[in-house]
C-alpha positions as a Markdown table, in Angstrom:
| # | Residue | x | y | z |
|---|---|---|---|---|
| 1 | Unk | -5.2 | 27.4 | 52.3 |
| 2 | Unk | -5.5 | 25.3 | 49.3 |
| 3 | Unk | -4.7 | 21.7 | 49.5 |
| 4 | Unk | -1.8 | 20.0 | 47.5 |
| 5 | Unk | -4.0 | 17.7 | 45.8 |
| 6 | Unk | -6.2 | 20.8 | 44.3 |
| 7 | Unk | -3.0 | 22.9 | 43.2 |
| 8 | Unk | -1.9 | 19.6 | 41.5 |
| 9 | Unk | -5.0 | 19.8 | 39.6 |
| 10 | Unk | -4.2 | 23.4 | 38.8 |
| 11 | Unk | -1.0 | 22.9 | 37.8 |
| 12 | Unk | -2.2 | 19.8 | 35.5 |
| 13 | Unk | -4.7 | 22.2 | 33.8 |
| 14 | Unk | -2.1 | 24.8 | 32.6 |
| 15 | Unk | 0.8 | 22.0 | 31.3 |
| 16 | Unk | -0.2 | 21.6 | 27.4 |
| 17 | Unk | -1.5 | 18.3 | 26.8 |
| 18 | Unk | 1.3 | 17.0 | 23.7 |
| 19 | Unk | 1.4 | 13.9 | 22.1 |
| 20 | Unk | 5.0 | 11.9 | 21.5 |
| 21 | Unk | 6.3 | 13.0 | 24.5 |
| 22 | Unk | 8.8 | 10.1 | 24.4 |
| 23 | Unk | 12.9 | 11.0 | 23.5 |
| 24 | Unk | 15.8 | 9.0 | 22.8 |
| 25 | Unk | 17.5 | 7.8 | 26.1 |
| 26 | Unk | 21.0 | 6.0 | 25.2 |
| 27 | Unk | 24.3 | 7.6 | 24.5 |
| 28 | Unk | 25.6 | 4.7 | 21.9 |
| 29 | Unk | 26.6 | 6.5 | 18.9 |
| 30 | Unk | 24.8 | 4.6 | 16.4 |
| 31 | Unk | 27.9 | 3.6 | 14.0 |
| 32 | Unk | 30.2 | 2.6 | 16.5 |
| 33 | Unk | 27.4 | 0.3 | 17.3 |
| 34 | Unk | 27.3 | -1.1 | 14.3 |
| 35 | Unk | 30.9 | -1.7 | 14.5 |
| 36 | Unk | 31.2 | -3.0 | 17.8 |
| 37 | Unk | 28.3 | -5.7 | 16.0 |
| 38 | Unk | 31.0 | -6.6 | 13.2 |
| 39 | Unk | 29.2 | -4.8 | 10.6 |
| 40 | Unk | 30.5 | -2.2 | 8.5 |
| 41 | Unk | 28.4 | 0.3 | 9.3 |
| 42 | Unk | 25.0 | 2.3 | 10.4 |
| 43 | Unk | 24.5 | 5.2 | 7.8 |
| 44 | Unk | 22.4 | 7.5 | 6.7 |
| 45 | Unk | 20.7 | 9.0 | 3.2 |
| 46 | Unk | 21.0 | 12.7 | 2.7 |
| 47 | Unk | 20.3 | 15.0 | -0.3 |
| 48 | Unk | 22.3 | 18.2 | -1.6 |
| 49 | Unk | 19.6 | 21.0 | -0.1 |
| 50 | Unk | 19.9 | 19.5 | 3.3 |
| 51 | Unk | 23.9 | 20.4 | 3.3 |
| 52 | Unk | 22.9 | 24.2 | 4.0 |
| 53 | Unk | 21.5 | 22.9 | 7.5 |
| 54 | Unk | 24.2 | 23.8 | 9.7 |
| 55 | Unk | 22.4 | 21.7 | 12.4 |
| 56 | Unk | 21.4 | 19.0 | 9.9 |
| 57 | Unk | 25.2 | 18.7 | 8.6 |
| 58 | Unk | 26.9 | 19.0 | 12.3 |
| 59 | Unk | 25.0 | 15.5 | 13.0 |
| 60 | Unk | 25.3 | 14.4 | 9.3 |
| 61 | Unk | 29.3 | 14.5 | 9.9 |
| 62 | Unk | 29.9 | 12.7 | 12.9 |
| 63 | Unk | 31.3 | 9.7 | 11.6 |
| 64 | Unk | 31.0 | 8.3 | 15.1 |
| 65 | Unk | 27.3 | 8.0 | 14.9 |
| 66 | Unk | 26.5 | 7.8 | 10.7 |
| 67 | Unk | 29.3 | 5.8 | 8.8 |
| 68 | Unk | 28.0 | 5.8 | 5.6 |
| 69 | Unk | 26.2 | 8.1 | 3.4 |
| 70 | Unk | 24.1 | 7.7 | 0.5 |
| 71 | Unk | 23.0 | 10.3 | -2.0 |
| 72 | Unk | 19.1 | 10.8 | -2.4 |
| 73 | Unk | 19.0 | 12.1 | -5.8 |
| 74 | Unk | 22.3 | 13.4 | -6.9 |
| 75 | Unk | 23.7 | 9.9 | -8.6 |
| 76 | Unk | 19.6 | 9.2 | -10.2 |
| 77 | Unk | 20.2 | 9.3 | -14.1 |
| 78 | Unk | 18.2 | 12.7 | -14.5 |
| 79 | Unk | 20.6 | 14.3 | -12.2 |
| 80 | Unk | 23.6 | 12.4 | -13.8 |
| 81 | Unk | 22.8 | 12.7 | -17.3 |
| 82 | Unk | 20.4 | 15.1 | -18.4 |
| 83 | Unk | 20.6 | 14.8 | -21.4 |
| 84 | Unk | 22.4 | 12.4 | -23.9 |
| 85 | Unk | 25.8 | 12.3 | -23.1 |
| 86 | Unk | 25.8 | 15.6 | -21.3 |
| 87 | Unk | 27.0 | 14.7 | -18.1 |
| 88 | Unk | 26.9 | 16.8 | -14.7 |
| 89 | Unk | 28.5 | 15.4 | -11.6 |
| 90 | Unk | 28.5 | 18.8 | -9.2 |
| 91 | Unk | 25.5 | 16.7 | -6.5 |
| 92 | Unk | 27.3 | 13.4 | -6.5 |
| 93 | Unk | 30.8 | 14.9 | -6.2 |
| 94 | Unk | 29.5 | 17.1 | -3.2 |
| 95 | Unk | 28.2 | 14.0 | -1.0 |
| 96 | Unk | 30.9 | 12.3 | -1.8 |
| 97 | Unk | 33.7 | 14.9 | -0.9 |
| 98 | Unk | 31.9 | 15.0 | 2.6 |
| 99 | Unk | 32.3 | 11.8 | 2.6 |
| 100 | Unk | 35.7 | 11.3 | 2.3 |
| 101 | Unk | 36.2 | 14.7 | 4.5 |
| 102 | Unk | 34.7 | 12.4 | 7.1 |
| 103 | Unk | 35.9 | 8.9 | 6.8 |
| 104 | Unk | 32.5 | 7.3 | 5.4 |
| 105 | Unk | 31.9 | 4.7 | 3.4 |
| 106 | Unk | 29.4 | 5.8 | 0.3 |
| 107 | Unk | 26.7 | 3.8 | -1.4 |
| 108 | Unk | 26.6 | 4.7 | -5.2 |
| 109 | Unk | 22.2 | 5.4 | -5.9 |
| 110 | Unk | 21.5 | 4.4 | -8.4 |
| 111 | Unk | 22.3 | 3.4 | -11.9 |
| 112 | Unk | 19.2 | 2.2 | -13.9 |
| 113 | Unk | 15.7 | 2.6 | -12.7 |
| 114 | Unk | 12.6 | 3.1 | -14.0 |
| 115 | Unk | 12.1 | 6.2 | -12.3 |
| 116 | Unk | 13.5 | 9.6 | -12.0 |
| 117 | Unk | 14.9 | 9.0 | -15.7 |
| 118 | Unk | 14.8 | 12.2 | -18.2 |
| 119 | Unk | 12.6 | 12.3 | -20.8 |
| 120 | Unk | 15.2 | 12.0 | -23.6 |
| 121 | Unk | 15.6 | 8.0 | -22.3 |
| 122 | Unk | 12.0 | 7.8 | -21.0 |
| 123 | Unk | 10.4 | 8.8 | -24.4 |
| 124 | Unk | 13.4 | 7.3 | -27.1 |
| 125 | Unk | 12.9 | 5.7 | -30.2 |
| 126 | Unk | 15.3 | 3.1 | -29.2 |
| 127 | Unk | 16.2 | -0.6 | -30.4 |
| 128 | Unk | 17.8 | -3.3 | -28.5 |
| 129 | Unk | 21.6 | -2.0 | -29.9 |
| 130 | Unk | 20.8 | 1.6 | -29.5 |
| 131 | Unk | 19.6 | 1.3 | -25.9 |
| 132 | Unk | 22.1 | -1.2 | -25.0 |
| 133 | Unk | 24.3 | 1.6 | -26.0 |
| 134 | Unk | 22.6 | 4.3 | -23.6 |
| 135 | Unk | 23.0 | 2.3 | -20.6 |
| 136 | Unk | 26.6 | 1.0 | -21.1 |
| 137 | Unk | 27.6 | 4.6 | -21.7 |
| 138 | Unk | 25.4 | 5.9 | -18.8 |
| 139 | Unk | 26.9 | 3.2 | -16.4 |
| 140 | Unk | 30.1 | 3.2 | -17.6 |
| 141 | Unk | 30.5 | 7.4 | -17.5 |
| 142 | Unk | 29.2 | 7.2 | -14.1 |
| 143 | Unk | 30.7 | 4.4 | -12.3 |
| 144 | Unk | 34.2 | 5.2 | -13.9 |
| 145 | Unk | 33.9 | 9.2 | -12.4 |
| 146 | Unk | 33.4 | 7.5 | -9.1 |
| 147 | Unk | 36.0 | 4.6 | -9.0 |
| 148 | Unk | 37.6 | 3.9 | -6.4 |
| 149 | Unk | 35.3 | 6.3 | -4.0 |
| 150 | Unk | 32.1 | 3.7 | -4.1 |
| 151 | Unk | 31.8 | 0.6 | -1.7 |
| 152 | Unk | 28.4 | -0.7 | -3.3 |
| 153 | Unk | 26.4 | 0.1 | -6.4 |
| 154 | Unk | 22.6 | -0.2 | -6.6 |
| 155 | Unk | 23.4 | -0.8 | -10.1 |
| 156 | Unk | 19.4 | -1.9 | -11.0 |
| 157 | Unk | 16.9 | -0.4 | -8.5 |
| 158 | Unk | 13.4 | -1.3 | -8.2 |
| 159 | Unk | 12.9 | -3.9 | -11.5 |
| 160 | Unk | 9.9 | -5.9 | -9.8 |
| 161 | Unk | 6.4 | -5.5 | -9.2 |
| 162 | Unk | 5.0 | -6.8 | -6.4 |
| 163 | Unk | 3.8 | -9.9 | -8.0 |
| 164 | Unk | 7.1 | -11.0 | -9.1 |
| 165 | Unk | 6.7 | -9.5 | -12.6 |
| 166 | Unk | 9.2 | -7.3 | -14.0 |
| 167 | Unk | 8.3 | -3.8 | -14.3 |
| 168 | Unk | 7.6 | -2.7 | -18.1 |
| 169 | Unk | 9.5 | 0.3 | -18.1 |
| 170 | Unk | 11.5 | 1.9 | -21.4 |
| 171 | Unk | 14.5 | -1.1 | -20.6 |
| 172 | Unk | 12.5 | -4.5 | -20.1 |
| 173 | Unk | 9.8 | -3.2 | -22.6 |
| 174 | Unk | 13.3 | -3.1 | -25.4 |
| 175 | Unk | 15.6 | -5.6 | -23.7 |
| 176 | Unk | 13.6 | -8.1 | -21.5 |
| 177 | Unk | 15.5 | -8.6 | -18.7 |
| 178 | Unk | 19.0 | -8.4 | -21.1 |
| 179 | Unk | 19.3 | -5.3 | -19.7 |
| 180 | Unk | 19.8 | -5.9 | -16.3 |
| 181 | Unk | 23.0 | -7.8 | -17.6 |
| 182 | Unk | 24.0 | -5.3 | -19.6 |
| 183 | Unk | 24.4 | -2.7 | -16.9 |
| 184 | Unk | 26.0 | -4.8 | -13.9 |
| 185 | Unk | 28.4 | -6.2 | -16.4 |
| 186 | Unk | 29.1 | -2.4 | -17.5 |
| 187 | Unk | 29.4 | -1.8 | -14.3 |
| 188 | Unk | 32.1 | -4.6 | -13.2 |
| 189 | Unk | 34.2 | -3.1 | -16.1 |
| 190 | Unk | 33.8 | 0.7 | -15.0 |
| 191 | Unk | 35.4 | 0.1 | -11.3 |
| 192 | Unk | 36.2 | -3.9 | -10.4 |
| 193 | Unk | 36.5 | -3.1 | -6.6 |
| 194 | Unk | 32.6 | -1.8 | -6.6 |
| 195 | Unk | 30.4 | -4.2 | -5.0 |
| 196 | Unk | 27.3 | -4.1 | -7.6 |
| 197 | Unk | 23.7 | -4.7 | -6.0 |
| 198 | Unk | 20.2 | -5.2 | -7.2 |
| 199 | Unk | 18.0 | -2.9 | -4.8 |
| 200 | Unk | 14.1 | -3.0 | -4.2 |
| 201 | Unk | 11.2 | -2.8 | -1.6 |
| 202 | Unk | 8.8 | -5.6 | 0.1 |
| 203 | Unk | 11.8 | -8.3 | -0.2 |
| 204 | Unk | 11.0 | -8.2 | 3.4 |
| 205 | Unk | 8.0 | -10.3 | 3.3 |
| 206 | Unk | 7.3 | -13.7 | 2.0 |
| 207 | Unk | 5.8 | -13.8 | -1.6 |
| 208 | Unk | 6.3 | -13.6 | -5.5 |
| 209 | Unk | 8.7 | -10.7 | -5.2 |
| 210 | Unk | 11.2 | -12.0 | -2.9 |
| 211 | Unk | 11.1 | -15.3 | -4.8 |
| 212 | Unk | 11.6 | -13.3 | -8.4 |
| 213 | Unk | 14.4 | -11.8 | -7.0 |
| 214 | Unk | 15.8 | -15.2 | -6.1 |
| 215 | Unk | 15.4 | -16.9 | -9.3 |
| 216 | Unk | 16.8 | -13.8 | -10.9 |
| 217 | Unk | 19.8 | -13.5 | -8.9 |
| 218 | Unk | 20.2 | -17.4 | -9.7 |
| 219 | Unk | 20.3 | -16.9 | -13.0 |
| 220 | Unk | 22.5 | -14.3 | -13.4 |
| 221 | Unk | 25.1 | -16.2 | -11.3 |
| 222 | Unk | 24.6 | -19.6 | -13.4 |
| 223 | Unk | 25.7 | -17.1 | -16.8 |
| 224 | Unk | 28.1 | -15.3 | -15.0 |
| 225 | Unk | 27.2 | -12.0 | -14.2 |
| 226 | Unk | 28.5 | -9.9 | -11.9 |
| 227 | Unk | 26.2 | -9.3 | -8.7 |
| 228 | Unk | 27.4 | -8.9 | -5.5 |
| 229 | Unk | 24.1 | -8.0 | -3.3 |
| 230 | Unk | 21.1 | -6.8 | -2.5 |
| 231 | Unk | 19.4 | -4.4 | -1.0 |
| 232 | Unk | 16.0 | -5.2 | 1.3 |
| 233 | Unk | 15.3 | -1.3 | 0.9 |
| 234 | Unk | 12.9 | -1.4 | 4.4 |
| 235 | Unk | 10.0 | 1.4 | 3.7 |
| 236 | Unk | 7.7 | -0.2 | 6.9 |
| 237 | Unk | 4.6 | 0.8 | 7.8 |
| 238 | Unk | 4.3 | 0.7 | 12.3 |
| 239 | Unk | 3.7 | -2.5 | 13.6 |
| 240 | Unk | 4.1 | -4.7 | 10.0 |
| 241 | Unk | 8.2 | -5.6 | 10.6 |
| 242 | Unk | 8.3 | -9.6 | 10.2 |
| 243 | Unk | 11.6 | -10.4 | 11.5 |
| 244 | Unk | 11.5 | -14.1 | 10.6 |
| 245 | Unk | 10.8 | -13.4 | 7.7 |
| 246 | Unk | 13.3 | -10.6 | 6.8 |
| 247 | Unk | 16.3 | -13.2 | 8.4 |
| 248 | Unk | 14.6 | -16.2 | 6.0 |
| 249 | Unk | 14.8 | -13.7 | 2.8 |
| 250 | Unk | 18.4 | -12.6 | 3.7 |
| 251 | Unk | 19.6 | -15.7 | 4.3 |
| 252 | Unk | 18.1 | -16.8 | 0.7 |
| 253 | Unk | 20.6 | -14.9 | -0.7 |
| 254 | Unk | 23.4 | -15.1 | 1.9 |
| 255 | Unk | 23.3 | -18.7 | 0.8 |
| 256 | Unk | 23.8 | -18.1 | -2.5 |
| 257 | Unk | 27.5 | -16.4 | -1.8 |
| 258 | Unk | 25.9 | -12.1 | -1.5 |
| 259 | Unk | 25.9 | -9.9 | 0.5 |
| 260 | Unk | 22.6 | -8.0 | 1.6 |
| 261 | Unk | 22.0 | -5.2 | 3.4 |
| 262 | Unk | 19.0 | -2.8 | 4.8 |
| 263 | Unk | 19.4 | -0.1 | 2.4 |
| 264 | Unk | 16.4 | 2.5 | 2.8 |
| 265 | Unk | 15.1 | 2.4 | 6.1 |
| 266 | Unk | 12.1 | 3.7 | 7.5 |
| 267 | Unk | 9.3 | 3.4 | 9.4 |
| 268 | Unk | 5.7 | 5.6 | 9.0 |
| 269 | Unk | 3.4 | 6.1 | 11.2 |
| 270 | Unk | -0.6 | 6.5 | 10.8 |
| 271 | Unk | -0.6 | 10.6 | 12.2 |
| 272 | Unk | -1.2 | 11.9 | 14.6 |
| 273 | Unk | 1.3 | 10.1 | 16.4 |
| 274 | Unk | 1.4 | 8.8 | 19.9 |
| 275 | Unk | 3.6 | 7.9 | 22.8 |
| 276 | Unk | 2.6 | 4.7 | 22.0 |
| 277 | Unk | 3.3 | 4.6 | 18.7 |
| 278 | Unk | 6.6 | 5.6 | 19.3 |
| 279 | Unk | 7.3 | 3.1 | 21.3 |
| 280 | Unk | 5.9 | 0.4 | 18.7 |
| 281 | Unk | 8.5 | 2.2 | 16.1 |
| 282 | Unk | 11.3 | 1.5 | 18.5 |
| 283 | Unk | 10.4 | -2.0 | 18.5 |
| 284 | Unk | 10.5 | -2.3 | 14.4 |
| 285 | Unk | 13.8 | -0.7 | 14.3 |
| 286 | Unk | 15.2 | -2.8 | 17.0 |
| 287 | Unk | 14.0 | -5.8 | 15.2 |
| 288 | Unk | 15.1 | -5.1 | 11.5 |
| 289 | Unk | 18.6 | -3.9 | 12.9 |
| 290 | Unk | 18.7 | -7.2 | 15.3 |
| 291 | Unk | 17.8 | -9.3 | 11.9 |
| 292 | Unk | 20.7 | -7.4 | 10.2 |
| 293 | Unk | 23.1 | -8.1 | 13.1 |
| 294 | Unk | 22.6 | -11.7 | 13.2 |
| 295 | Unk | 22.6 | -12.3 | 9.6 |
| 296 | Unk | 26.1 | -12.9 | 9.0 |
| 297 | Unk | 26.2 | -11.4 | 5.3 |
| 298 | Unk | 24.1 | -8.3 | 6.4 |
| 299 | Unk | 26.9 | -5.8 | 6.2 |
| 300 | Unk | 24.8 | -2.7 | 7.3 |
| 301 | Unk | 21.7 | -0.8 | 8.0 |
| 302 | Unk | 21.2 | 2.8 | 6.1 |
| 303 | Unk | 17.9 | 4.8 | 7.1 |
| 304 | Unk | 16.5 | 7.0 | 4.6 |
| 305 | Unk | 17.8 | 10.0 | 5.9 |
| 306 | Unk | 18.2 | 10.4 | 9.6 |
| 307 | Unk | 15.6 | 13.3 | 10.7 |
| 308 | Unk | 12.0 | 14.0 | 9.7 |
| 309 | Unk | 12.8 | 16.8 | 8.4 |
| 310 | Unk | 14.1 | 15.7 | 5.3 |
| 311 | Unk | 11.8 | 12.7 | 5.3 |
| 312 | Unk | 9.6 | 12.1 | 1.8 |
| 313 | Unk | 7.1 | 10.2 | 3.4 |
| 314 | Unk | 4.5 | 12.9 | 4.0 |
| 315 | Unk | 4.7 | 14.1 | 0.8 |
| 316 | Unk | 4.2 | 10.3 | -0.7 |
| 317 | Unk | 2.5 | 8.8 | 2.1 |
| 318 | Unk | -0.6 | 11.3 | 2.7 |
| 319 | Unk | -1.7 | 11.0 | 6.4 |
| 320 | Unk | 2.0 | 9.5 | 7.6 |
| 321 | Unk | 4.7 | 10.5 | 8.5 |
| 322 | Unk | 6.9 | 10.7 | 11.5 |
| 323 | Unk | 9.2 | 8.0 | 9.8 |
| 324 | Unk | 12.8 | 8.7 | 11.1 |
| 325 | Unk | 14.7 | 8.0 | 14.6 |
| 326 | Unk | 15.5 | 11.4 | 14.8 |
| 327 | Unk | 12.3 | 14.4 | 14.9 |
| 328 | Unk | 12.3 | 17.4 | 13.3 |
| 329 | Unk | 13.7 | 19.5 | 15.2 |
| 330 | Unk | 16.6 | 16.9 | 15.5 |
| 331 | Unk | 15.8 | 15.5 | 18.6 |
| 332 | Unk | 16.4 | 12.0 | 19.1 |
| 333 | Unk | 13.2 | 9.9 | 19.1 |
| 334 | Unk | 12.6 | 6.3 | 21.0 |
| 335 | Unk | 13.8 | 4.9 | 17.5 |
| 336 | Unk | 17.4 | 5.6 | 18.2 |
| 337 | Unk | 17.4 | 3.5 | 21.5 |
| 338 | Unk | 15.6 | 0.7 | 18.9 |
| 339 | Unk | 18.5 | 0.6 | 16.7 |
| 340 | Unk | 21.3 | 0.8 | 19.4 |
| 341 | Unk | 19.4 | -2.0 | 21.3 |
| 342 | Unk | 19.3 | -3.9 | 18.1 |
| 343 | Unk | 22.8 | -3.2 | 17.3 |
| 344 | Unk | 23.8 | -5.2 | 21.1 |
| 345 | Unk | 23.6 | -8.9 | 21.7 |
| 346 | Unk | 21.2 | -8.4 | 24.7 |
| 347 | Unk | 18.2 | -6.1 | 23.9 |
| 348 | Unk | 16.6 | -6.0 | 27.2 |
């Protein structure tokens, strides 16, 4: 007869050894979290070829759990506006009809950027009047389409590099930083109920780029300008969430009368991923959403997209990936207990 300890052993030789075992364990839905935390929202990014997921979208809708959407690529300026002054709305207006089918709040993405621009903009012969032109018709075409249907604008995405100098894309490289005026005050006229924001990566950290940002937003509100927020956009890498200093660098601005919020968040992991990794993940997600909830002016936390699935990290990020609190195969990962834990005022 063979002992219990040796069929044990049997047994442990034919279960497949897998690595990120761990799941999801709470029932919160992840919006009414957000709610029950006084903020406006939890939400999620999502992109037009994702909507013929029947599994994808069945999650996607349930306003319970995502309250806000925001469109991937279907507001960018090459998927707005071609070409010059050829306009084509058929993405945005999609997102946003499921949107309003489902009671969520949508985050207009974005307005000018350095990126994802068509060449007719890119490679213009332009001077300071003519562009000026380009972007108040851009915004203004755009943002009066949507009126009325947008809570927030990232009206300039991205304008820093990471040592506090402004980027020298086709705008600064005509306008200096003009045109960052130019396009939120464009913006103000096209829908006056839109809150505008200036949107952009590693404001999480302390350095030149958070304290650009500052002085920038200072001066914009000493001549006026209409600026409402920002966005910390929240692309960790596993283990590098500060949340000191993401409540210090919120709270810069908070002070200053804006609103921020967590706009793009994600958090990559060094592959191939382990238990323990995912348990580090849960950690960073519970820590920027507990920054957000405590941060008074933090009105919400949007993760770029929910499922990695849909996630661009591997394709940018060679050799990560595994970003999202949900898997691919839409199961719900340790992640999604961080961010209802960080949601509640006890996270033990």
């Amino acid at each position: 007869m063979l002992s219990l300890a040796f069929l044990l052993f049997l047994a442990l030789l034919q279960t497949p050894v897998t690595q990120a075992s761990s799941s999801a364990t709470s029932t919160v839905a992840l919006n009414m979290a957000a709610e029950a935390a006084a903020k406006l929202y939890f939400g999620t990014a999502t992109d037009n070829p994702e909507l013929t997921d029947t599994s994808y979208v069945t999650i996607l809708k349930n306003t319970a759990m995502f309250g806000q959407l925001t469109p991937a690529n279907s507001m960018k300026w090459d998927a707005i506006e071609p070409e010059q002054n050829v306009f084509s709305f058929t993405g945005g207006d999609q997102i946003v009809t499921l949107a309003e089918a489902t009671g969520k709040i949508m985050r207009g993405h974005n307005l000018v950027w350095y990126s994802q621009l068509p060449n007719w903009v890119t490679y213009g012969s332009w001077t300071p009047e003519t562009l000026t032109s380009v972007i108040e018709t851009h915004v203004r075409t755009e943002v009066s389409h949507y009126a009325g249907k947008i809570y927030a604008w990232d009206v300039i995405n991205e304008p820093f590099n990471d040592d506090g100098t402004m980027r020298a894309d086709v705008f600064y490289s005509t306008l200096n930083t003009s045109y960052i005026s130019i396009a939120l005050r464009t913006a103000r006229a096209a829908d006056p109920k839109a809150k505008l924001y200036i949107n952009d990566y590693n404001l999480e950290y302390t350095g030149p780029k958070i304290d650009a940002m500052v002085r920038l937003v200072e001066d914009l509100l000493a001549a006026g300008v209409p600026i409402h927020g920002i966005g910390f956009q929240g692309h960790f890498i596993l283990g590098e969430v500060s949340p000191s200093q993401l409540q210090t660098n919120m709270e810069r601005f908070t002070a200053l009368g804006l609103e921020v919020a967590v706009t793009e968040l994600d958090v990559r992991i060094e592959l191939p991923v382990t238990d323990a990794d995912l348990e580090q993940q849960k950690a960073d997600y519970m820590s920027v959403v507990q920054t957000c909830r405590v941060v008074s002016g933090c009105v919400g936390v949007t993760v770029w997209d929910y499922t990695d699935k849909y996630s661009w990290i591997s394709s940018t990020f060679p050799g990560y990936g595994a970003a999202c609190p949900w898997d691919a195969n839409l199961d719900r990962k340790p992640a999604y207990d961080g961010i209802a834990m960080g949601f509640t005022e006890y996270t033990t």
